[in-house]
C-alpha positions as CSV (number, residue, x, y, z in Angstrom):
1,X,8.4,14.2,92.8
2,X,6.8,13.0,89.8
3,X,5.9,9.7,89.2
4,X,4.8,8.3,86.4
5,X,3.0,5.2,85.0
6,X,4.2,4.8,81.7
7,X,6.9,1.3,80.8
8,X,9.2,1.7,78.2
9,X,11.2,-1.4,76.3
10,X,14.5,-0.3,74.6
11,X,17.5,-2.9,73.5
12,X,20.1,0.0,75.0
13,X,19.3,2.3,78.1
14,X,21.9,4.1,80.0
15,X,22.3,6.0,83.0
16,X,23.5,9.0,82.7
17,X,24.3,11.8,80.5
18,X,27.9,12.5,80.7
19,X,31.1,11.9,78.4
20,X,30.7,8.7,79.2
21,X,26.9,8.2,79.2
22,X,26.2,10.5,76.0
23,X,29.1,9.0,73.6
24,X,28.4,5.2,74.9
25,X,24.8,6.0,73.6
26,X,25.8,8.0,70.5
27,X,28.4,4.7,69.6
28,X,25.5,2.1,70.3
29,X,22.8,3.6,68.4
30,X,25.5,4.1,65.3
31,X,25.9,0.4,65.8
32,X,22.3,-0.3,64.8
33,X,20.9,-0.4,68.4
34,X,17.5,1.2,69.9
35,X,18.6,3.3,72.8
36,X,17.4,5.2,75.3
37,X,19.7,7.5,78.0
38,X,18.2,8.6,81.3
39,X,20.1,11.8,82.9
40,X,18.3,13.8,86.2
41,X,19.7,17.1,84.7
42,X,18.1,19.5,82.8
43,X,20.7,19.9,80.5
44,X,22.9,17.0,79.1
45,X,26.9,17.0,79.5
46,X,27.3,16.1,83.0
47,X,29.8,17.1,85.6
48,X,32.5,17.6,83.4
49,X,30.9,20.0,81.1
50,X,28.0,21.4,83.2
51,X,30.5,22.1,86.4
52,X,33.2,21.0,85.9
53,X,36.0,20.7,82.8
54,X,34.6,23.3,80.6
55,X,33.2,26.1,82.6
56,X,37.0,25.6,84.8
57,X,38.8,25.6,81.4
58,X,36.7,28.4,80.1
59,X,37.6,30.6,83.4
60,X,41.2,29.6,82.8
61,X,41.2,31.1,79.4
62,X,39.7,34.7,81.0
63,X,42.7,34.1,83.6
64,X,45.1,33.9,80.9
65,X,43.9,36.8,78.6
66,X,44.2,38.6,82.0
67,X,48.3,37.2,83.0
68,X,49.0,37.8,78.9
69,X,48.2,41.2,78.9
70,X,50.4,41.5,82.3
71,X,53.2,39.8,80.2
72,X,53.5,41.9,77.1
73,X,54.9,44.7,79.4
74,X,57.9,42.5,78.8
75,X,57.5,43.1,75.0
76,X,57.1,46.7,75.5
77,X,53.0,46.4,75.4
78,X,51.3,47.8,78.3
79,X,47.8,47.7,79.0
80,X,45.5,50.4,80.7
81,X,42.5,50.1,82.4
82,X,42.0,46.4,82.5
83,X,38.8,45.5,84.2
84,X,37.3,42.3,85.2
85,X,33.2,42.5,84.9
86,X,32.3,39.3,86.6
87,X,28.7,39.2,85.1
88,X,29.9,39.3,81.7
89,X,32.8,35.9,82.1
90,X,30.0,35.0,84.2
91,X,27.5,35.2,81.2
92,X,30.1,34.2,78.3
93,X,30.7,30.9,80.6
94,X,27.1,29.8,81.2
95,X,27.2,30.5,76.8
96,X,29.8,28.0,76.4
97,X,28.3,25.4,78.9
98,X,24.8,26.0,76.6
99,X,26.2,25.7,73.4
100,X,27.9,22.5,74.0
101,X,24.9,20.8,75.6
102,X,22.5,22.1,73.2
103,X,25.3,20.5,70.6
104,X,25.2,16.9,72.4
105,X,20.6,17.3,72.3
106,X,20.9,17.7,68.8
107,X,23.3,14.7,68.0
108,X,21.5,12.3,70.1
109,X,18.5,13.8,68.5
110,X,19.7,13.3,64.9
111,X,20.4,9.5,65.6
112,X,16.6,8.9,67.4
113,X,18.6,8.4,70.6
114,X,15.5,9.5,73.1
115,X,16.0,11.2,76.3
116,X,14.4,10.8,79.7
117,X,14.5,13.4,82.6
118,X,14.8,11.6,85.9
119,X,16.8,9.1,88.9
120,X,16.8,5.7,87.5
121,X,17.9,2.7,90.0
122,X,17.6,-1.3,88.8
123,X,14.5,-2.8,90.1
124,X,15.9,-5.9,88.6
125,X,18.7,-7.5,86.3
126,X,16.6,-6.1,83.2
127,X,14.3,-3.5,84.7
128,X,14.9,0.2,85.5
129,X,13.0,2.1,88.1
130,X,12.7,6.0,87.5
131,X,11.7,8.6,89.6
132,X,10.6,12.3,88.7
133,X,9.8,11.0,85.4
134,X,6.5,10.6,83.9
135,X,7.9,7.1,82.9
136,X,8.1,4.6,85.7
137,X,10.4,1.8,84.6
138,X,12.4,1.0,81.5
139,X,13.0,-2.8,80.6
140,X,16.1,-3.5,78.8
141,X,18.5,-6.1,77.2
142,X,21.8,-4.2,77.7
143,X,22.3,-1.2,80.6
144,X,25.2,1.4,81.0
145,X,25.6,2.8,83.9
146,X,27.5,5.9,84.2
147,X,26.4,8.2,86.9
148,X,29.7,9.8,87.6
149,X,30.8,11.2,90.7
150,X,30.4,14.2,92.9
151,X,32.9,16.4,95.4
152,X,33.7,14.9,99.0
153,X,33.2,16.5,101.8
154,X,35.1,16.5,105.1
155,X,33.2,15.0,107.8
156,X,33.4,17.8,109.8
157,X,32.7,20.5,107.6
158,X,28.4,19.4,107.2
159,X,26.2,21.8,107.6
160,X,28.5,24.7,107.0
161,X,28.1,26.3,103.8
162,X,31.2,26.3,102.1
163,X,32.5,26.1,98.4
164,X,33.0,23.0,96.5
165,X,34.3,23.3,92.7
166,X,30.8,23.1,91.5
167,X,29.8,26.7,93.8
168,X,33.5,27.9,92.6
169,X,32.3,27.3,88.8
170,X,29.6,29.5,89.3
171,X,31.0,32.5,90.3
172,X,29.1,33.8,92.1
173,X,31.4,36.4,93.7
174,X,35.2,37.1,93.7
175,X,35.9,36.6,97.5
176,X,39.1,39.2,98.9
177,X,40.0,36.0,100.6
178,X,39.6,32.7,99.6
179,X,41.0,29.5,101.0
180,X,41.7,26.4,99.5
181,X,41.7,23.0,101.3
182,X,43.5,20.7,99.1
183,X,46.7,20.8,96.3
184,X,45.1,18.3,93.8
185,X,44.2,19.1,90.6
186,X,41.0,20.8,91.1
187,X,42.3,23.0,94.3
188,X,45.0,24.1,92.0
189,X,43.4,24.6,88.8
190,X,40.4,27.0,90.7
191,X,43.2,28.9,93.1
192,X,45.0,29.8,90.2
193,X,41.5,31.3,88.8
194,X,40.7,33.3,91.9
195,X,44.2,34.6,92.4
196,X,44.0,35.4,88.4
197,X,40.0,37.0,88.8
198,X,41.7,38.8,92.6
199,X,41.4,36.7,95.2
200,X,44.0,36.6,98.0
201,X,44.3,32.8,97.6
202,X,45.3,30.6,100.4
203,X,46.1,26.7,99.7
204,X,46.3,24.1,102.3
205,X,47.8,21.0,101.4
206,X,47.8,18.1,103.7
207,X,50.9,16.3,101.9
208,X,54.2,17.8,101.4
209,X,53.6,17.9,97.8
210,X,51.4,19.6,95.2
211,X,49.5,17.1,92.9
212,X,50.7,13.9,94.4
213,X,51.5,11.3,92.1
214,X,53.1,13.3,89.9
215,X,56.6,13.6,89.3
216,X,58.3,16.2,91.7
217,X,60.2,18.1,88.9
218,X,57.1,18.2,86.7
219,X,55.4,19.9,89.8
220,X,58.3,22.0,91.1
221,X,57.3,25.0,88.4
222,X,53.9,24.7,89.2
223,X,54.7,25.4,92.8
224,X,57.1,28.3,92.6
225,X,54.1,30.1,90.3
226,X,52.1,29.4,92.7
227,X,53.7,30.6,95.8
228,X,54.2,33.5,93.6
229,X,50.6,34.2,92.7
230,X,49.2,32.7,95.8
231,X,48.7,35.1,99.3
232,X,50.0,31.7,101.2
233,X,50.9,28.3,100.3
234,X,51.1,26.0,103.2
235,X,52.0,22.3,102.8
236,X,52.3,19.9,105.0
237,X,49.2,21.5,106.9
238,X,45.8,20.7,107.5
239,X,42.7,22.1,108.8
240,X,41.8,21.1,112.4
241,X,38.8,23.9,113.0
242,X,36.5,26.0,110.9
243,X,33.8,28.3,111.6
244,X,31.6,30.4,110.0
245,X,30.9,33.7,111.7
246,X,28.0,35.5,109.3
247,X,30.2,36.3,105.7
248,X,33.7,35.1,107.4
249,X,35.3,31.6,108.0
250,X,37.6,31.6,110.7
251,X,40.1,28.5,109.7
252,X,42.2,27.1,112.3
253,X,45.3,24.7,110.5
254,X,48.1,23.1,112.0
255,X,51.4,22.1,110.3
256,X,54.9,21.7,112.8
257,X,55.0,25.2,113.4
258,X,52.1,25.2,115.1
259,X,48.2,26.0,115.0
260,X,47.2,29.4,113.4
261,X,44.1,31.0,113.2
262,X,43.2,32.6,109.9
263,X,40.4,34.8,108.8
264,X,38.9,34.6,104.8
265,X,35.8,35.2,102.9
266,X,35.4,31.7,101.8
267,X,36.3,28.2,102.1
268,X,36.7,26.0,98.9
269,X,37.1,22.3,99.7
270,X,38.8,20.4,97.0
271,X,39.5,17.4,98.7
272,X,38.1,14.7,95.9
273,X,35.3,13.2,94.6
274,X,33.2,10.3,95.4
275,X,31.0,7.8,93.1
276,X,27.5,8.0,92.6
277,X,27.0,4.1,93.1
278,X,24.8,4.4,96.7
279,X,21.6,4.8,94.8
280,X,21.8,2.7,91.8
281,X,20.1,-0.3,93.3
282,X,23.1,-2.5,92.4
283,X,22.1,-5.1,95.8
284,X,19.1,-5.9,94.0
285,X,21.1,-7.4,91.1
286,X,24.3,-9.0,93.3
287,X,26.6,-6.2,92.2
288,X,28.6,-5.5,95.1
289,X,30.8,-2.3,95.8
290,X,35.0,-2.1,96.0
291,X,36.0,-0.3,99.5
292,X,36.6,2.5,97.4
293,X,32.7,2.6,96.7
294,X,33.3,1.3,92.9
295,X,31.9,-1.0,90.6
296,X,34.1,-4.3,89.6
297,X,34.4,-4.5,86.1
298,X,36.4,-6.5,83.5
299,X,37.8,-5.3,80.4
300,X,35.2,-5.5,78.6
301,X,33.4,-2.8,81.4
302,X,31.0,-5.4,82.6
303,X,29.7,-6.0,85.8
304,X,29.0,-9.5,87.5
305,X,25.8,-9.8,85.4
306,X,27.4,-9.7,82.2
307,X,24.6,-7.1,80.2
308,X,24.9,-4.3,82.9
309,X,27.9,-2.2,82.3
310,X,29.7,0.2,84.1
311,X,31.9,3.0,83.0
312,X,33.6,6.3,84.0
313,X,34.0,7.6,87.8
314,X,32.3,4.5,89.0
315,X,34.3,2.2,87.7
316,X,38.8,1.8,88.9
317,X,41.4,4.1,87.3
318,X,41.5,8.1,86.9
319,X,38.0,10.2,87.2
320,X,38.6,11.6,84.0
321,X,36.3,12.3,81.2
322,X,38.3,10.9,78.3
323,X,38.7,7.8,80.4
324,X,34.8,7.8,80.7
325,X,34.5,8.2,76.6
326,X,36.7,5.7,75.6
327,X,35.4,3.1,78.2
328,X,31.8,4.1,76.8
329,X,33.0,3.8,73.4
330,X,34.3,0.2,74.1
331,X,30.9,-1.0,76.6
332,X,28.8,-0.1,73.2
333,X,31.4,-2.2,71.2
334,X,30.7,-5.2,73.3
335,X,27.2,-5.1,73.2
336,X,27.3,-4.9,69.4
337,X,29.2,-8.3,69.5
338,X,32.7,-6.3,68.4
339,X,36.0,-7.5,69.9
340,X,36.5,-4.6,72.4
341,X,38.3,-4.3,75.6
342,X,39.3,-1.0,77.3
343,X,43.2,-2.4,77.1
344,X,44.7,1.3,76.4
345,X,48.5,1.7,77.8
346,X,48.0,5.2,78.6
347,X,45.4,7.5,80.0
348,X,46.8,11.0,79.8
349,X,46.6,13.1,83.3
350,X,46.4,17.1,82.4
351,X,46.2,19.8,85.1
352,X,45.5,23.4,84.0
353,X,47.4,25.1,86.3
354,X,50.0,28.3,85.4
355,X,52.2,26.3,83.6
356,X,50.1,23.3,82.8
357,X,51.4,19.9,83.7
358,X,50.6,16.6,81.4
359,X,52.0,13.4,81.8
360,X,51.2,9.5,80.3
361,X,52.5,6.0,81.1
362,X,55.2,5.4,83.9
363,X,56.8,8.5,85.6
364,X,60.2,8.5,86.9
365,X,59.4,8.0,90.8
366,X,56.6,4.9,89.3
367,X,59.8,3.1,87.3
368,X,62.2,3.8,90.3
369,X,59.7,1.9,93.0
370,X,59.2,-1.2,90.5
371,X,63.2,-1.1,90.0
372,X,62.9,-1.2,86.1
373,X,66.1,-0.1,84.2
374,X,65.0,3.3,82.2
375,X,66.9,6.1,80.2
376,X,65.1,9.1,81.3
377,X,65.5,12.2,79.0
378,X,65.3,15.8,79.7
379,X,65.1,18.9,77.7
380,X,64.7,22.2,79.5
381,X,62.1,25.0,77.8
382,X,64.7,27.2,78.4
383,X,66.9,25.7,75.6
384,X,63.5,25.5,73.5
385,X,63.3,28.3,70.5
386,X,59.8,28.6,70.7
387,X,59.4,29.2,74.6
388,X,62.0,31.8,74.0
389,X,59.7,33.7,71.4
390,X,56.8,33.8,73.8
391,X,58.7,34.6,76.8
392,X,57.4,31.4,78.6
393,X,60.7,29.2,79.2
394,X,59.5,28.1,82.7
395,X,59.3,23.9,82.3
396,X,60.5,20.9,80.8
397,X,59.7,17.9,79.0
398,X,60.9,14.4,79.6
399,X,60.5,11.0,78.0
400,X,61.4,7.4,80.1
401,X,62.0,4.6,78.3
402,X,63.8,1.6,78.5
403,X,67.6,1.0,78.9
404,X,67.6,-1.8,76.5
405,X,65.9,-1.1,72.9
406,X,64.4,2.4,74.0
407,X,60.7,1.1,74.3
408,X,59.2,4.4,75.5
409,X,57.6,4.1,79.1
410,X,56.2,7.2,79.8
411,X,56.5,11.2,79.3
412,X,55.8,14.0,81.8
413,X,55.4,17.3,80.3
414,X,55.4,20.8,82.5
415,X,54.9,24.2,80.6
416,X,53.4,26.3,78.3
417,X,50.6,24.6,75.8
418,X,51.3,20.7,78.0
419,X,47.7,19.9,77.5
420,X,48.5,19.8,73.9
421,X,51.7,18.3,73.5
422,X,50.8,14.8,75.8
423,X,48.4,13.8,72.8
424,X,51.7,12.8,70.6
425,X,52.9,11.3,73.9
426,X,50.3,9.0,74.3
427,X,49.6,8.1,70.6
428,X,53.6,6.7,71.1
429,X,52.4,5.0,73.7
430,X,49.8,3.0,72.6
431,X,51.7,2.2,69.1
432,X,54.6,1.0,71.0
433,X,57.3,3.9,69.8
434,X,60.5,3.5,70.6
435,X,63.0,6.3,71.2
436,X,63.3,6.3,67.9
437,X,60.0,6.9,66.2
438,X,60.3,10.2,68.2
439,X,64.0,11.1,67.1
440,X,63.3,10.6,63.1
441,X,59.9,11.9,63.7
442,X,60.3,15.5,61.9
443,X,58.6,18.0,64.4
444,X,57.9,21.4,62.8
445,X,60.3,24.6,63.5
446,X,60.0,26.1,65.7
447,X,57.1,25.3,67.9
448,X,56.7,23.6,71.6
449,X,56.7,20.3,70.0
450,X,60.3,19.7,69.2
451,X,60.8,19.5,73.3
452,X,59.4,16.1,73.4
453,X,61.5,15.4,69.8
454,X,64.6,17.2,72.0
455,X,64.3,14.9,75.4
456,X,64.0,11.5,73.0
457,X,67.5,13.0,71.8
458,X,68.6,13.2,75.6
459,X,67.6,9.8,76.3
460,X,69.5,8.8,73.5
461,X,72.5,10.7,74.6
462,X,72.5,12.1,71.1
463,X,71.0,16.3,72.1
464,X,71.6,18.7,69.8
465,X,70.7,22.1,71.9
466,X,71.8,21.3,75.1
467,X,75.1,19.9,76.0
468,X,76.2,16.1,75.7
469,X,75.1,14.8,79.2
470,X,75.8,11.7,80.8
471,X,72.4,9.5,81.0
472,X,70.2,8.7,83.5
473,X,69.5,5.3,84.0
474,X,67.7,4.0,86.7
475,X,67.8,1.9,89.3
476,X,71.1,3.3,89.9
């Protein structure tokens, strides 16, 4: 470990190089601020784009190409010969991951934003220590942490080598069999990949629902797909035993049928993520940790000592990376004296699964428990002119809104291109739409978009391509 001897003195440093991290420094140093961002990586981007968002999203894509050219036989297209040649996606992935982190270098080059390789932990309430750097500590007016998290593992599965997302990214082999502990997002999205790239894909789900949280009709399509491209998909289960007998795991699960004994290649355990707050020196300063291992913030994203800030998968609320951005974006605000707060209405939840689900604001089951009176519209894909022309009609989009003056509340979007479409969803959120501003909104002919335009028209009991229906209205 290197250790250096050097002291550096910056008005800005922060930890950590991820969406977060790299776009609270870029809006600081735009703000007129010297900054400097400490990252242990080699290459800038973090988790989400080093192991996580973009090399999944980018495997997703190869999937896709692959399932499209199994759909044109529908259109009268066939295909012969496709091959999959794992060192090549392998190759074009790794590009991707390159390209982008060479892109964020050279914009925090081109605004003097410096960069230092190493571990940094606060030695005191304005003094960084670093380690495997060749500069020891950093003294600072204003710090941002953002460390991110990392993949939790069970317990009992130490010291066995088994697969989490960031091993699964890598590719490193297409396994016959591969089983999947856990039906969250990430289990999902990377079982859909393997049984796409080959894989006999097994998921295990502890609850009796995919993606908990989200609406059960959003994830009902997601579920038939995947008990049809899946080898086994088992809720209500979980793992009790697993061992690893030279290149086999032999997985024992239990669910009310019974134990059963099941033999695969590999294991991929996709059972969440933790912070990386253990190491950050945070007693030195009297920050304290949540139970859940978080930092305490306000909405301004600072902690107890008002200059240290924390942002992204340390801090409450969804482990996502465009949370982490606009919370960096708003900690940089603050310490250039702006009036920001991280006060957004909606943080949008996507999950690139085969269809893709999206949803933002209140579900349906969320305004049912708090007993709020909502209209809830839905328009099926299958009544949509667009799905019909690309022979993807599997999904639906719905909006929730209030009873009474038709305030949208939320919108949950399952289908084809969903990752898209929740973008208009959430700008009506935070402008405060109403039913409305969607209905009069003119969505262009013909394209996915008009579903969300369609289910505003159901909620208003006013659709045009389905028939009249009676609305929903809960609590009932």
């Amino acid at each position: 470990m290197v250790m250096g001897s050097i002291q550096q003195e910056t008005e800005v440093v922060v930890v950590g190089g991820g969406p977060g991290g790299y776009v609270a420094a870029i809006r600081a140093a735009d703000l007129g601020h010297e900054v400097l961002l400490v990252d242990e990586r080699e290459r800038l981007g973090g988790v989400c784009l080093l192991e996580g968002c973009i090399p999944s999203k980018t495997l997703i894509a190869a999937v896709e190409v692959i399932e499209g050219a199994r759909r044109g036989k529908e259109m009268g297209i066939t295909f012969e010969g496709l091959k999959l040649d794992v060192p090549a996606l392998r190759q074009f992935t790794e590009g991707v991951v390159n390209q982008l982190s060479g892109g964020i270098q050279t914009l925090l080059k081109k605004r003097g934003i410096a960069v230092l390789r190493g571990t940094a932990e606060l030695a005191g309430p304005q003094e960084l220590r670093l380690n495997g750097s060749e500069v020891a500590s950093i003294r600072f007016k204003h710090c941002i942490l953002a460390t991110g998290s990392r993949p939790t593992l069970l317990p009992q599965l130490e010291g066995i080598a088994l697969w989490t997302s960031r091993e699964a990214l890598a590719v490193p082999r297409v396994p016959e069999r591969l089983l999947v502990l856990g039906g969250g997002y990430i289990g999902l999205e990377l079982g859909f990949v393997y049984a796409g790239l080959g894989s006999r894909v097994t998921l295990v789900e502890l609850l009796p629902q995919l993606l908990a949280g989200a609406d059960a009709d959003l994830v009902d399509p997601v579920r038939r797909s995947a008990s049809k491209h899946f080898a086994s998909l088992q809720l209500e289960t979980r793992m009790v035993g697993l061992e690893r007998r030279g290149d086999l795991c032999i997985v024992e699960t239990e669910s009310a049928a019974g134990r059963t004994k099941l033999e695969v290649d590999e294991v991929l355990v996709a059972v969440g993520r933790k912070p990386n707050t253990e190491s950050l020196g945070l007693d030195r300063v009297g920050i304290a940790l949540d139970a859940r291992g978080l930092i305490p913030v306000d909405a301004q994203l600072r902690t107890r000592v008002p200059h240290i800030h924390a942002i992204g998968d340390i801090v409450a609320g969804p482990g996502l990376a465009h949370k982490a951005s606009r919370e960096g974006k708003v900690a940089a605000e603050v310490i250039a004296g702006r009036p920001a707060a991280f006060d957004n209405v909606a943080i949008p939840a996507v999950v690139f699964t085969d269809p893709e689900v999206a949803w933002a604001g209140l579900s349906e089951s969320e305004a049912r428990q708090r007993g709020l009176a909502v209209t809830v519209g839905k328009f099926p894909l299958s009544a949509l002119g667009r799905a019909r022309t690309v022979g993807r009609t599997e999904g639906l989009v719905k909006v929730i809104a209030d009873a009474e003056g038709g305030a949208v509340r939320g919108v949950g979007i399952v289908g084809p291109h969903a990752s898209e479409l929740i973008a208009e969803a959430a700008l009506a959120l935070e402008m405060g739409a109403v039913l409305e501003d969607l209905t009069a909104t003119i969505h262009p002919h013909p394209t996915f978009s008009e579903a969300l335009m369609e289910a505003a028209e159901v909620a208003e009991g006013l659709p045009v391509h389905i028939p009249p229906l009676k609305r929903s209205t809960t609590p009932h």
